[in-house]
N, C-alpha and C positions, 0 to 999 in steps of 0.2 A: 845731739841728744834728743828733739824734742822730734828728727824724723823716727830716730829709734823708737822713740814709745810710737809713736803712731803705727808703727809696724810692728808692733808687739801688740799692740791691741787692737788692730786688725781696723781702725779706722781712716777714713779717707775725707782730707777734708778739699774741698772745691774754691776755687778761687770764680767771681765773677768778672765779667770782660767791665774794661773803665767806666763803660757810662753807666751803665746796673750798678758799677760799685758806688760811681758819683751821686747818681740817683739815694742810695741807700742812706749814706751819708749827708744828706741835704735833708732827706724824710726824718734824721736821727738827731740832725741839729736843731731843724724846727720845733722835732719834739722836744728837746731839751728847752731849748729856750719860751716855749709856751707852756713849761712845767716853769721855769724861774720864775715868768712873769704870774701865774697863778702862787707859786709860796709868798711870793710878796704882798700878791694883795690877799693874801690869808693872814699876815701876820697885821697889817694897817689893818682887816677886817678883827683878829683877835684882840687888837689894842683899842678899838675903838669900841667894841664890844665889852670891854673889859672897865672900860671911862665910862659906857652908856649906865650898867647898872649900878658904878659905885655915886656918878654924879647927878645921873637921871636926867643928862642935856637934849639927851636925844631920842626920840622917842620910839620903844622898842618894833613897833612894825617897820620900821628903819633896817635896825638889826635882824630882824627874820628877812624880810628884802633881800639882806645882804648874804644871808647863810644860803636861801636859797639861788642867788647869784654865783653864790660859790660852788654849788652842786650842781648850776648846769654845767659852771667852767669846768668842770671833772668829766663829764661826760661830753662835751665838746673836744678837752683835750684826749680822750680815748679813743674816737673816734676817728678825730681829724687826720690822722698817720694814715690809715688804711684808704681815705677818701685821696688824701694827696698822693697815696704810690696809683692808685688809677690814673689819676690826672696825670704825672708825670708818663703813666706808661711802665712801671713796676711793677708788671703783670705776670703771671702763668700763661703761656703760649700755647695751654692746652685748656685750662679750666676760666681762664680768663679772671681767676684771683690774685688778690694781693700779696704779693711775695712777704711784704713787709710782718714781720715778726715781733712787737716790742719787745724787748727785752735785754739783758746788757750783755754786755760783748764776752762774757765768757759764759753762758748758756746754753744748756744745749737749740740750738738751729737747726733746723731740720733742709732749710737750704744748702747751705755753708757745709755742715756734714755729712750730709748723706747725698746732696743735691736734687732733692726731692723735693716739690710746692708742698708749701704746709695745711694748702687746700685739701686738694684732692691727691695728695702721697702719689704721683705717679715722680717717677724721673724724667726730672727735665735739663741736667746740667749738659749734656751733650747738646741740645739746642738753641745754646746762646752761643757757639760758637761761628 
């Protein structure tokens, strides 16, 4: 059924060779798991936050401290995927960019579907072969 549609709709999806996929996979779990640990400590920072002005224990440059603590962790965790597919080596073999895409697994991907970097649009899935 689901090769049918794909051939009714004229799309071609690419599969990547094991260690690219390993790789992708490792960049996806890190990401997940330094998203959990950031909702956690947003929720101890919301409750503690939430104690600071009803009881007034703690004093609010504490809580601004802490917000902006929280807004670099956003921007660290956005970043960090793209720094880690270099290090690993999750590269474009022509633009030397980061393959890595965030986003969830039924997205459109411009790797994965078309086999194309999502840098520079050239096709590249014939050269990981």
């Amino acid at each position: 059924m689901l090769k049918l549609w794909l051939k009714e709709t004229a799309f071609m999806s690419y599969e990547l060779p094991s260690k690219l996929s390993e790789m992708r996979t490792r960049i996806g779990h890190d990401h997940n798991n330094r998203m959990l640990l950031w909702m956690g400590s947003l929720i101890v920072y919301g409750i503690l936050a939430a104690y600071a002005t009803t009881a007034t224990q703690i004093p609010l440059w504490i809580i601004g401290f802490g917000g902006i603590l929280e807004i670099v962790a956003i921007i660290y965790i956005a970043c960090r995927p793209y720094q880690q597919s270099i290090e690993l080596g999750y590269v474009c073999p022509l633009c030397g960019g980061s393959l890595w895409k965030g986003s969830n697994r039924y997205a459109y991907d411009r790797l994965l579907d078309c086999g194309e970097c999502p840098h520079c649009e050239q096709f590249i899935a014939d050269r990981f072969e």
